[in-house]
N, C-alpha and C positions, 0 to 999 in steps of 0.2 A: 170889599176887601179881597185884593188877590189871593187864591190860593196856592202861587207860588213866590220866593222872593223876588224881590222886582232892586235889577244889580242897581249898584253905581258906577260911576266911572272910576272910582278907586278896584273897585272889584272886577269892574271890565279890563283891566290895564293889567291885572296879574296874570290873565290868561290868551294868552295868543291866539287863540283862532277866534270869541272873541272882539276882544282888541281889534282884529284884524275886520271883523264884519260891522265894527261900530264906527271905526275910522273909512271904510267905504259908504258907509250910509252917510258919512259926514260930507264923505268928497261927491255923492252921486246927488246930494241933493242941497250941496253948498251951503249948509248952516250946519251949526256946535249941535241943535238940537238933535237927541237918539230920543225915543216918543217911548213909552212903557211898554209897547208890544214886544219892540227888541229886546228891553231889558226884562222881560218876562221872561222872552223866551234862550238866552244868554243861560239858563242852568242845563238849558239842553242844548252846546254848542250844532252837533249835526243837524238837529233841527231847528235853530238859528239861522245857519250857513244854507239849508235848502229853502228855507220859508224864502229868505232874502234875496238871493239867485232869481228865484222866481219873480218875486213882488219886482224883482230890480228889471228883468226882462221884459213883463210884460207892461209894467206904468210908467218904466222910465226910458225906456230904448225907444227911438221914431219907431212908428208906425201906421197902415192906413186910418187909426183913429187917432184924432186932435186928443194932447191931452185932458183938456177940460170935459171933454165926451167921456173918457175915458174915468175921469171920475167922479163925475157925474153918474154912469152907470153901476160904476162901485156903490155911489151910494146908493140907488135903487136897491140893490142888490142888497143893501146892508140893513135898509128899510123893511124888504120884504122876508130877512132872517132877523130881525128885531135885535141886530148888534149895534146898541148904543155908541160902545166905544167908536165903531168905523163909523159910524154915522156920524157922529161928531167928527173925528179926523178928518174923513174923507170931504164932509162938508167945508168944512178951514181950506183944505189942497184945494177944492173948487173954487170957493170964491179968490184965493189968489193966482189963480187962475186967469180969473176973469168973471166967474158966472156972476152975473147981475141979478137984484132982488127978483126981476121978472122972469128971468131962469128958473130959477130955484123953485118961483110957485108953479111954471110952468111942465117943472118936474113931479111937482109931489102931487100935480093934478092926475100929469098919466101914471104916477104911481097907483094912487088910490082909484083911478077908475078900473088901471089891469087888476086890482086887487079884486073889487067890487065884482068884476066881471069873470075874472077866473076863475071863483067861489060861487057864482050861478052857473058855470059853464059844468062846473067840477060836480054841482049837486044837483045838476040837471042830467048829467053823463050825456051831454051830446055828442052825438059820433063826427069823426071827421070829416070833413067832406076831401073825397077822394083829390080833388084838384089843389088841395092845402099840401099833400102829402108830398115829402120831397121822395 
């Protein structure tokens, strides 16, 4: 259960700023769907309007990463902070993407090996070797 309200569009539509960051997420990623994170985050309009700026910059605007890389790494990233919700989402944006079944396992292979190997690295405390170091 969230513990905040999660709007609706009736509720989104009385308040202009908003409105105004729901109807962009409409047009930025050409479907009616607004996904619960926005409307979680809709009681906090400023924190709405910065979350969304951002997510909008850096997953949706070209860049030297493809977007299916793009989130694809999200979900690594979502895996290795154990956030359900992105993991599911960000999984759904991947496969229509593109990512094929043998993606996907080819991800959560190198996920769980960095995993495996980080946590022997980390409780090994091995030092760096100087030539890693940027």
């Amino acid at each position: 259960m969230a513990t905040v309200k999660i709007w609706t569009d009736a509720q989104a539509e009385a308040d202009p700023r908003v409105k105004a960051v729901f109807d962009d997420i409409r047009a930025t990623r050409k479907s009616d769907f607004v996904n619960n994170v926005w409307r979680a985050l809709a009681g906090q309009p400023a924190m709405l309007e910065a979350t969304w700026a951002q997510v909008k910059d850096v997953m949706a605007q070209p860049s030297a990463l493809d977007p299916l890389v793009k989130e694809m790494l999200y979900m690594a990233v979502s895996i290795a902070n154990g956030c359900e919700y992105c993991v599911h989402s960000h999984t759904a944006s991947a496969r229509a993407k593109g990512m094929s079944d043998e993606m996907y396992a080819d991800l959560l292979a190198v996920v769980g090996l960095a995993s495996q190997t980080n946590a022997l690295v980390t409780a090994l405390q091995v030092p760096v070797d100087p030539e890693f170091k940027a």
